[in-house]
C-alpha positions in Angstrom: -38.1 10.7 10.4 -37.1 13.9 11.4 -39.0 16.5 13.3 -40.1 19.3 10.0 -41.9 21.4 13.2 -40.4 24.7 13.4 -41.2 26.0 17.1 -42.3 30.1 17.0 -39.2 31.7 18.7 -40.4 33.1 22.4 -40.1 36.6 23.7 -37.6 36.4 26.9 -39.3 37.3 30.1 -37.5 40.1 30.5 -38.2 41.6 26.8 -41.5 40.9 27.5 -41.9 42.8 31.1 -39.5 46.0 29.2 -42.1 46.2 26.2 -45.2 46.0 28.8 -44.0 49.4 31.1 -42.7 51.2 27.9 -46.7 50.7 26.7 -47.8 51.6 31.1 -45.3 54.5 30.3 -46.5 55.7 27.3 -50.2 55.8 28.5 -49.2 57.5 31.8 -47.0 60.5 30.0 -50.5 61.4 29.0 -51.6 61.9 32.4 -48.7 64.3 33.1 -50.5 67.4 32.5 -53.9 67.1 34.5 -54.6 69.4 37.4 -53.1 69.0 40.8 -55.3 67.0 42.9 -55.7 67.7 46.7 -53.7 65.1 48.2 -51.0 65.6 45.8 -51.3 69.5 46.4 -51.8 68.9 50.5 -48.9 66.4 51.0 -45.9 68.4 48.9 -47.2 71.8 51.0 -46.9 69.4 54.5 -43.4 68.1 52.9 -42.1 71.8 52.0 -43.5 73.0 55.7 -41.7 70.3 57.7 -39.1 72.4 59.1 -41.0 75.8 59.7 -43.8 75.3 62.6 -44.9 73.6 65.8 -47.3 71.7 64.1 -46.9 67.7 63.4 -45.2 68.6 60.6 -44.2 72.1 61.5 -46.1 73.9 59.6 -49.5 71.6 58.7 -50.9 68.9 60.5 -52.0 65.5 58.6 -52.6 61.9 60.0 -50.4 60.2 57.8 -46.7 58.4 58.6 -43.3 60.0 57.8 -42.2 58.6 54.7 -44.8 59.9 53.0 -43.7 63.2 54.0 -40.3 62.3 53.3 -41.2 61.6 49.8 -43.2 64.9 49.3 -40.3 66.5 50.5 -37.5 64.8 48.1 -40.1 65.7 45.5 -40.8 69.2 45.8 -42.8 70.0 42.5 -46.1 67.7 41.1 -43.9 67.4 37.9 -41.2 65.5 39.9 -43.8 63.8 42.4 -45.3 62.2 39.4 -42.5 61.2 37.9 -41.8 59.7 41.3 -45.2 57.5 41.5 -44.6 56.4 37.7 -41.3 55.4 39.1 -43.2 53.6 41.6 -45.2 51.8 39.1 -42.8 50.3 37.2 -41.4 48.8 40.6 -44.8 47.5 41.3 -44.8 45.7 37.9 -41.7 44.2 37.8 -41.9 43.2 42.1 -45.6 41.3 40.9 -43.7 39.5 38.1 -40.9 38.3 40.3 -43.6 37.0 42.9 -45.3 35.1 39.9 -42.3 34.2 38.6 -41.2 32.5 42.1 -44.5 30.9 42.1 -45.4 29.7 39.5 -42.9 30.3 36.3 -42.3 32.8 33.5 -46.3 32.5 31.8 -47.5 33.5 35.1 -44.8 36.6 35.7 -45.7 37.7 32.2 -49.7 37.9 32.9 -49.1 39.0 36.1 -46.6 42.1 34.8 -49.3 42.6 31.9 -52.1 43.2 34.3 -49.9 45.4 36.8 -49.0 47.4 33.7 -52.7 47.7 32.5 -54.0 48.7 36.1 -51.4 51.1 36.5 -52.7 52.8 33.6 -56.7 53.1 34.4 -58.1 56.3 35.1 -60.7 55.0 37.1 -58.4 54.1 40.1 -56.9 57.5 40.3 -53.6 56.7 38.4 -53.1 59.8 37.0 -52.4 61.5 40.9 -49.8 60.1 43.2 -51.4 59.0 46.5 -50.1 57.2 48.8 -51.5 54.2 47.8 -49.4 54.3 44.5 -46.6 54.8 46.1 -46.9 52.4 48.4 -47.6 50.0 45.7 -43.8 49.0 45.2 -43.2 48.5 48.5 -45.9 45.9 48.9 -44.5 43.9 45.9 -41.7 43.6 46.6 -42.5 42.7 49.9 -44.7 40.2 48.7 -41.6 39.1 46.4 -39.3 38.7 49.5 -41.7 36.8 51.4 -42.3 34.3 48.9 -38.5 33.6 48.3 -38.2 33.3 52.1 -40.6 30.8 52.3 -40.7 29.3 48.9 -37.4 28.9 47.9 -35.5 28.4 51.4 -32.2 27.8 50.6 -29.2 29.8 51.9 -30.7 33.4 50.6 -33.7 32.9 53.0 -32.7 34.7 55.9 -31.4 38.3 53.6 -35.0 37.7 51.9 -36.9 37.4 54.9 -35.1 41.0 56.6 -36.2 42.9 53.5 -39.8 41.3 53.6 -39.6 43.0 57.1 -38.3 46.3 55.7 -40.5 46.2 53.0 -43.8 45.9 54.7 -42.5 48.7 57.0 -42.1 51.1 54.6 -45.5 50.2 53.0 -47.2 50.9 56.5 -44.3 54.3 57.2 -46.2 55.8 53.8 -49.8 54.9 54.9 -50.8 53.4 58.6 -53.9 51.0 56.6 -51.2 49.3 53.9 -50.3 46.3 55.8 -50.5 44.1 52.5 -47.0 42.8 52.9 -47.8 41.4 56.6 -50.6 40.1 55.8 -49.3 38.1 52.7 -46.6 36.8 54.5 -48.2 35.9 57.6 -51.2 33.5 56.1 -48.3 32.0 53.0 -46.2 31.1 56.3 -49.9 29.9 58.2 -50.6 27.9 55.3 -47.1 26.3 54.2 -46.6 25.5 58.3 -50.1 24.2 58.3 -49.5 22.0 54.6 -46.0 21.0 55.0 -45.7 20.5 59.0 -42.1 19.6 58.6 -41.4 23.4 57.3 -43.1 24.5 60.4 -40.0 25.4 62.6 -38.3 27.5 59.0 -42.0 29.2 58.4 -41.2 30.6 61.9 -37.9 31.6 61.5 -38.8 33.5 58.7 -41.3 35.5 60.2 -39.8 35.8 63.3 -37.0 37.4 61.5 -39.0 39.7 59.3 -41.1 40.8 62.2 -37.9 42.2 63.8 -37.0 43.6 60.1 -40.4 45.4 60.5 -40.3 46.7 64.3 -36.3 48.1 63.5 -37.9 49.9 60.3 -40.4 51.6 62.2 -38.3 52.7 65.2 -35.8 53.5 62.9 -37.9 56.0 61.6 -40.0 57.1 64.0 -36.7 58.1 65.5 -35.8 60.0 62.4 -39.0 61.9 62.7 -38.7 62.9 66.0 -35.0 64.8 65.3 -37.3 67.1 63.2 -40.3 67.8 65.9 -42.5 64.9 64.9 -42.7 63.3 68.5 -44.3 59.2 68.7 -46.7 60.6 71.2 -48.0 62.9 68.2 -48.0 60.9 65.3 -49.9 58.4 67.3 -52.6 60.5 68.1 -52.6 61.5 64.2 -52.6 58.1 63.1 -54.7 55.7 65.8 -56.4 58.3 67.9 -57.5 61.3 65.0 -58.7 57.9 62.5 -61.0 56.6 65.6 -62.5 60.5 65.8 -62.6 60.9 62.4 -64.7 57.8 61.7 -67.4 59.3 63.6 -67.7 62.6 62.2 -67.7 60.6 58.9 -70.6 58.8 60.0 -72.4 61.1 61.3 -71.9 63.8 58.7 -72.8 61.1 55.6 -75.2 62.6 53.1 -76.1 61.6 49.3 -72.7 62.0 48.1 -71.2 59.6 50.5 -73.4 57.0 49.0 -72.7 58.2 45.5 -69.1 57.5 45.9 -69.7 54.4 47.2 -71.8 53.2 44.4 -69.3 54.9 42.3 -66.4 52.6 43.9 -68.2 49.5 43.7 -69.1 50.3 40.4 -65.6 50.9 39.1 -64.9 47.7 41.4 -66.9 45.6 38.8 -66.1 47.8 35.8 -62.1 47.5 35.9 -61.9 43.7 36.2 -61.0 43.8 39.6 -63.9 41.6 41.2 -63.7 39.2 38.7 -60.2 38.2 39.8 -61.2 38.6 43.1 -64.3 36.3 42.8 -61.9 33.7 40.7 -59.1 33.7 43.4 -61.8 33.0 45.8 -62.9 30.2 44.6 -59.8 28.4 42.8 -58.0 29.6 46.4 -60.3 28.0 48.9 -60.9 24.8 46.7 -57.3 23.9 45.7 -55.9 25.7 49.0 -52.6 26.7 47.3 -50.7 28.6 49.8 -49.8 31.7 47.4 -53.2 32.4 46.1 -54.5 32.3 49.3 -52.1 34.6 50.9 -53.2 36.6 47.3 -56.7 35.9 48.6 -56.1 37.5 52.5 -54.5 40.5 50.3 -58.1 41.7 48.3 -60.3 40.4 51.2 -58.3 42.9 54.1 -58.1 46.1 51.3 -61.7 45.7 50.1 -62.7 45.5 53.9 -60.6 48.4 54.4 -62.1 50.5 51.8 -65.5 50.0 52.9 -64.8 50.4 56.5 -63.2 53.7 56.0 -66.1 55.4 55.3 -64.8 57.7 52.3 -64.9 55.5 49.4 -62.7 57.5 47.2 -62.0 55.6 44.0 -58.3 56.1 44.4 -58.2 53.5 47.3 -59.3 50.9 44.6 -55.1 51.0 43.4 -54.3 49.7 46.8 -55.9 46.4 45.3 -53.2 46.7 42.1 -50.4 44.5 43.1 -52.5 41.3 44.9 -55.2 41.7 41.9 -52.3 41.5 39.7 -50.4 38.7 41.5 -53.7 37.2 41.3 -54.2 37.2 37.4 -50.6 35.8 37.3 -51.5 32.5 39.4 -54.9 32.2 38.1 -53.8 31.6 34.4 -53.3 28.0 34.2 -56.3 27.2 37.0 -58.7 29.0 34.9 -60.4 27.6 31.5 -59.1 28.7 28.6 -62.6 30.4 27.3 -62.6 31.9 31.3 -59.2 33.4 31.0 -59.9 35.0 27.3 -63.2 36.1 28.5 -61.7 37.8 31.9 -58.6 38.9 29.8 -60.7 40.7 26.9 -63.2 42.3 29.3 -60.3 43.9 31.2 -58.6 44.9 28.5 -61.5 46.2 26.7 -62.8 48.3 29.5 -59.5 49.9 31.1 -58.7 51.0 27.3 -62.4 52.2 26.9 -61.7 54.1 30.0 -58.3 55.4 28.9 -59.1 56.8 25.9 -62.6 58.4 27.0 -60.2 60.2 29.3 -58.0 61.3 27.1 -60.2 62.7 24.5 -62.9 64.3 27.1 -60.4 64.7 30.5 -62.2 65.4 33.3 -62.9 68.7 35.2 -61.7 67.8 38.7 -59.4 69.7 39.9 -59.6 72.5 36.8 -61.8 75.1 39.3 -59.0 75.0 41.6 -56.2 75.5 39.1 -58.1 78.4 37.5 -58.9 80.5 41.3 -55.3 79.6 42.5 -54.0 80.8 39.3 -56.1 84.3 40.0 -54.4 84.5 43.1 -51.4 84.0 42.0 -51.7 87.0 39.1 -53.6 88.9 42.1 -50.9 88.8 44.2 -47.6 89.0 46.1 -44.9 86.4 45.9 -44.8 86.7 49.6 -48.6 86.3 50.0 -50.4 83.9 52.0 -53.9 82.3 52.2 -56.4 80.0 53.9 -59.0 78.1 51.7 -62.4 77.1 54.0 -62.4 74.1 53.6 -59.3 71.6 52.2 -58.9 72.5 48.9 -55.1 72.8 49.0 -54.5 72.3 45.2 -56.0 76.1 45.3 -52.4 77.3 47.7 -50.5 75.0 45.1 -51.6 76.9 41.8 -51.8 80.3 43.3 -47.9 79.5 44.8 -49.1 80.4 48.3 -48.5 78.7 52.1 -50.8 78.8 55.0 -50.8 80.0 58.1 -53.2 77.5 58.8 -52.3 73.7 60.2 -55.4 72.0 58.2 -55.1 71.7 54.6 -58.5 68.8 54.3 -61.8 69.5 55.7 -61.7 65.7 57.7 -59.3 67.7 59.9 -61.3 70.6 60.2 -64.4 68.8 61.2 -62.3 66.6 63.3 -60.5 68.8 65.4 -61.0 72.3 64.4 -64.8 72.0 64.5 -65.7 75.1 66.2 -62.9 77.0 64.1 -61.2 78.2 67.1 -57.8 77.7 65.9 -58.8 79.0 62.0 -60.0 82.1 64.3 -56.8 82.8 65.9 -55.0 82.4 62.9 -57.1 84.9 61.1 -57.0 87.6 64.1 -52.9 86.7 64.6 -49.8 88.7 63.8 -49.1 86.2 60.9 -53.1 86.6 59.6 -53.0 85.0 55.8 -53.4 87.9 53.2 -56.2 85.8 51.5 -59.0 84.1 52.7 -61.0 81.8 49.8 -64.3 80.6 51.4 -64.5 77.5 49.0 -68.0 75.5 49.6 -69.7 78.4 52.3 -68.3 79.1 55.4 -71.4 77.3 57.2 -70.8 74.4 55.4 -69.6 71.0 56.4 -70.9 71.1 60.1 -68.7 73.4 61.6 -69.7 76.3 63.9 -68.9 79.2 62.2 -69.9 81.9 64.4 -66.5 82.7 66.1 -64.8 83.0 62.8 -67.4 84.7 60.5 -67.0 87.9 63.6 -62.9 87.6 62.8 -63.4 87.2 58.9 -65.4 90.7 58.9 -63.1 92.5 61.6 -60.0 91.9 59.3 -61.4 91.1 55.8 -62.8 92.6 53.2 -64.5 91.2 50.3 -62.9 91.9 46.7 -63.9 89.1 44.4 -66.1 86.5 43.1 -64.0 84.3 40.9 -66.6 81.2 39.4 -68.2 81.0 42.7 -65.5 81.4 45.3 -65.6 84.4 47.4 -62.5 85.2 47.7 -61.1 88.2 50.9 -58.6 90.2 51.7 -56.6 91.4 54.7 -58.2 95.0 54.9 -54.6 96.6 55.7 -53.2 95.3 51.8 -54.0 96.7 48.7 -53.8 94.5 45.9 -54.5 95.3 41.6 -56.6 92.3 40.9 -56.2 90.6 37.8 -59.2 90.0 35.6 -61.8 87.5 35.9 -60.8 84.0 34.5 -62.8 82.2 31.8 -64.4 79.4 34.8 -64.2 75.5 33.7 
């Protein structure tokens, strides 16, 4: 007798990842419209200064690689920049689904994607600013997608696959030094096929010997770049190893109640946005079945949660560098989990990121809004060629108001750091090129520097003229400026 079943036609796989980033897409245009933060504001000042200084990055200083810069550069407006790290999303989610995909099949590529997509949308991880984690984010994918078809799939394509694993993982680490996701992947799936499947030893090997060399070209490659434009190797790697070793200390040994309020606040959001969960599951489905992908996946979310908590700063933004292996994760897990598990895990997510989502959109939040609304007074208050140093960070303030600095720190870390005694902030103030405005931010005592040098400079050449919702704000005593009025303060 014949078969009267009628199967239920299937979406394709790629119909399926298309309708999951128009939906990431849709949420994000939402987040278009926020205030600048201060990296965002920071880097694209550093990327328009490049070429005009003697700095690290002619004009500013900042312990980050240069393709970070180089992307803040391209950019050259936060309308563009976040256009740039939505472009970098969708990257992400389709570089997770073709790692699945090569892993495991189309149904784990489609939960995979649909997790990368729903991440990529949660306010709670920073998603509506581009950091450097975000953009990073498509780098590591498809790294992690060119690794496993290097070492899953070796047939001729290996060795093409295994160079741009290599490149890939580069340009993760050339964006931020601590993203070394890719590597890390790579190297334990290679450990653990070779240690599995001892007759793939000798082509586990070859693949990454080869992408190591991928790796070491990428990064000489551009280091030498760099150094065409005044960003010597000697300098970049006391920005990047040396400054981080400094700067961990002054972390530590400035910590005070709100360093421990971000930290609960980023293991809270850790549990909130579904992210343990799939790290708890990977754990223990990856170390009791030993499947080589999900415990590369595994080495992923162990090295960035260790990273987070041994940096020290716990901003909730590093949680996105977890995005891709969580994601990945999800993907693998969905036929090793029980059915009532996977609905459960599923729904919470789901529930929560969209909870999250639209709590944000109908109330947004205020950070960032204090610094749009001073930088826009400056900007009504003064010259287009006018130029300003906030004390301390607080760079989103030079972005609204239009403004550059004369001043080579745009973050208090670097001011603590290496400008603690405000020698160099003093010289700039006292110099030929002084900044017309001076915006004392938190208190110029604050944040443990030694103010004394500078407050003597500030008062020789400044002169009060405003209070704008809190913020002192000076002037250079030989300019005359007609203020604007006093904003309505967030």
């Amino acid at each position: 007798m014949a078969d009267l079943r009628v199967r239920r036609p299937t979406t394709s796989l790629p119909v399926f990842l298309g309708a999951v980033i128009v939906v990431m897409v849709g949420v994000r245009l939402l987040y278009l419209g926020q205030p600048a933060g201060r990296d965002e504001a920071g880097f694209l000042l550093v990327g328009a200064g490049w070429d005009h200084g003697t700095s690290l990055y002619g004009a500013f200083w900042v312990d980050r690689p240069p393709l970070l810069i180089w992307i803040m550069e391209l950019s050259g407006s936060l309308l563009a920049l976040r256009l740039v790290g939505l472009a970098a999303c969708i990257l992400m989610v389709l570089g997770v689904a073709r790692t699945a995909h090569l892993a495991a099949g189309d149904r784990a590529a489609r939960w995979a994607a649909a997790a990368a997509a729903l991440f990529s949308t949660a306010h709670w991880f920073g998603v509506p600013r581009t950091n450097g984690e975000m953009l990073a984010s498509a780098f590591v994918a498809w790294g992690l997608a060119l690794a496993a078809q290097a070492l899953l799939r070796p047939d001729r394509r290996w060795w093409p696959a295994a160079l741009g694993a290599g490149v890939m993982a580069a340009c993760s680490v050339l964006i931020k030094q601590t993203i070394i996701d890719g590597a890390v992947f790579a190297l334990v799936l290679a450990a653990a096929i070779a240690w599995q499947q001892p007759r793939r030893r000798r082509q586990a090997a070859a693949v990454v010997a080869l992408a190591a060399v991928a790796f070491v070209v990428t990064i000489g490659l551009a280091l030498a770049a760099a150094a065409t434009r005044g960003t010597s190797v000697p300098d970049l790697f006391d920005a990047l190893v040396t400054f981080r070793a400094e700067a961990g200390e002054v972390i530590r040994r400035s910590a005070s109640s709100a360093t421990t309020d971000r930290l609960l606040l980023l293991i809270g959001t850790w549990l909130a946005g579904g992210l343990a969960i799939i790290a708890a599951l990977t754990a223990w489905h990856g170390l009791r079945g030993r499947d080589p992908v999900l415990l590369a996946t595994l080495a992923v979310i162990a090295f960035v949660c260790g990273a987070a908590l041994l940096g020290g700063s716990y901003w909730a933004h590093y949680l996105f560098q977890l995005v891709p292996a969580s994601a990945l994760a999800a993907g693998l897990l969905v036929d090793m989990v029980r059915p009532r598990v996977r609905v459960a895990v599923a729904a919470f997510t789901v529930i929560m990121t969209c909870g999250n989502v639209l709590w944000t959109v109908v109330s947004p939040p205020e950070d960032g809004a204090l610094a749009e609304t001073v930088g826009h007074w400056l900007r009504q208050s003064g010259d287009p060629s006018d130029t300003a140093v906030v004390a301390y960070g607080q760079p989103n303030v030079l972005t609204n108001a239009d403004m550059t600095s004369p001043y080579p720190y745009l973050w208090s870390l670097p001011v603590r750091t290496r400008d603690s005694d405000l020698r160099v902030m003093s010289g700039v103030l006292s110099g030929p090129d002084r900044p017309t405005w001076f915006v004392d931010w938190s208190g110029i005592r604050s944040w443990g520097v030694d103010p004394t040098t500078a407050q003597t400079v500030l008062e020789r050449h400044y002169r009060k003229v405003a209070d704008v919702c809190g913020r002192t704000i000076w002037l250079e005593r030989t300019q005359q400026r007609r203020l604007a009025p006093f904003p309505e303060c967030p």
